[in-house]
C-alpha positions in Angstrom: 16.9 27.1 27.4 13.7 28.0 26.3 11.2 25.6 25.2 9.1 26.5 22.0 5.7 24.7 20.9 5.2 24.7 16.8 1.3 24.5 16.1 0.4 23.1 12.7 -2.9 25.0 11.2 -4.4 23.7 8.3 -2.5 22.3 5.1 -3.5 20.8 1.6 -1.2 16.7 2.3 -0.4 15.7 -1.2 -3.1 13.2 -2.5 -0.5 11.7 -4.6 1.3 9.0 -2.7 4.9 9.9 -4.4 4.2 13.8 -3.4 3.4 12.5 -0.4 6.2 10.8 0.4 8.9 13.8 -1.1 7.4 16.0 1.7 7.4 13.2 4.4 11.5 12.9 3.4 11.7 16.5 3.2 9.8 17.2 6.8 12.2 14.3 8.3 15.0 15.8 6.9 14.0 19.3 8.1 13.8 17.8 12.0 17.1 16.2 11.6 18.9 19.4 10.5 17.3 21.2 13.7 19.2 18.2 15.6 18.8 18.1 19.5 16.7 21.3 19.4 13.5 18.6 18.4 12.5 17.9 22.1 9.1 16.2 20.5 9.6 15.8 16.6 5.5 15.7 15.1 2.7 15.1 17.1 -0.5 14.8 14.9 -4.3 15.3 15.6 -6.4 12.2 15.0 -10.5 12.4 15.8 -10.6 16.0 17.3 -13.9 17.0 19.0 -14.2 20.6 20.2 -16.4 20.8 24.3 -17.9 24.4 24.6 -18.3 26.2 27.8 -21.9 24.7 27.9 -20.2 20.6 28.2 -21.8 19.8 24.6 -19.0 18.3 22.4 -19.1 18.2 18.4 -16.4 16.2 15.8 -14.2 18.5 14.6 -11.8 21.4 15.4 -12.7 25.3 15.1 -9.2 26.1 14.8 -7.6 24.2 12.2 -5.1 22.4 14.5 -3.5 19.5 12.9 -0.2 18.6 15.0 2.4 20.1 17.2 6.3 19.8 17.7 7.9 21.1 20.9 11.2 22.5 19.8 14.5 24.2 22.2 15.7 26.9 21.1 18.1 30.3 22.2 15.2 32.8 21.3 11.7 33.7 20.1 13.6 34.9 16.6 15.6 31.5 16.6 12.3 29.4 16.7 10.7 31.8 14.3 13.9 31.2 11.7 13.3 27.4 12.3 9.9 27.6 11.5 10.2 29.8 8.1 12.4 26.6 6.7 9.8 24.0 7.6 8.2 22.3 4.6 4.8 22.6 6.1 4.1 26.2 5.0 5.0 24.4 1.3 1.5 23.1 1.6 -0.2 25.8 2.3 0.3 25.5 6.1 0.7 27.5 9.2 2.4 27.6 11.7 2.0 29.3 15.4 5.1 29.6 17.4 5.0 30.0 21.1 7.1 30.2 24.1 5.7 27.6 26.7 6.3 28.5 30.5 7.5 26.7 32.9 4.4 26.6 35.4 6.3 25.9 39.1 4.6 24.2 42.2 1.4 21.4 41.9 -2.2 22.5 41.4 -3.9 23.2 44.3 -5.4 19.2 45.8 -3.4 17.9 43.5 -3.2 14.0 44.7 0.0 12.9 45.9 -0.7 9.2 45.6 -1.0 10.0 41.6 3.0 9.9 41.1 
């Protein structure tokens, strides 16, 4: 079954810590209605710093990332429908949905010894 990455762009958190904690419960209970389909539940961005072509690296992200969940799902409009109910886009959130690929084989010199 296909695998499904959710990107998180942007969001306004709740500064008030009972807010706060509504949309936590609300985001929890949105991953444990979507069951075994959560392959990797929330993984959030801490200290981002963007590298340009040129090796310099700066603090801070040019897209707005924030997190990712990896989700399995039946289809591209099953993972879309998953991702309309998320509480996320209640704060002013995004969310990208992709379809990640299965790469096969090693890259090429990959080190053996590294398993």
């Amino acid at each position: 079954m296909p695998q499904y990455i959710f990107v998180y762009l942007g969001g306004e958190y709740p500064t008030d810590p009972k807010e706060g904690q509504l949309h936590l419960e609300k985001y929890q209970q949105w991953l444990n209605d979507l069951g075994d389909a959560v392959l990797s539940p929330a993984v959030p961005f801490k200290d981002t710093h963007t590298v340009q072509a040129d090796g310099s690296a700066s603090q801070g992200s040019i897209s707005a990332m924030s997190g990712l969940s990896i989700m399995r799902m039946a289809s591209m409009q099953e993972a879309i429908a998953a991702a309309q109910s998320c509480p996320f886009l209640e704060i002013n959130g995004v969310l990208e949905v992709s379809e990640l690929i299965e790469m096969s084989g090693r890259a090429p010199g990959a080190n053996d010894s590294m398993n």
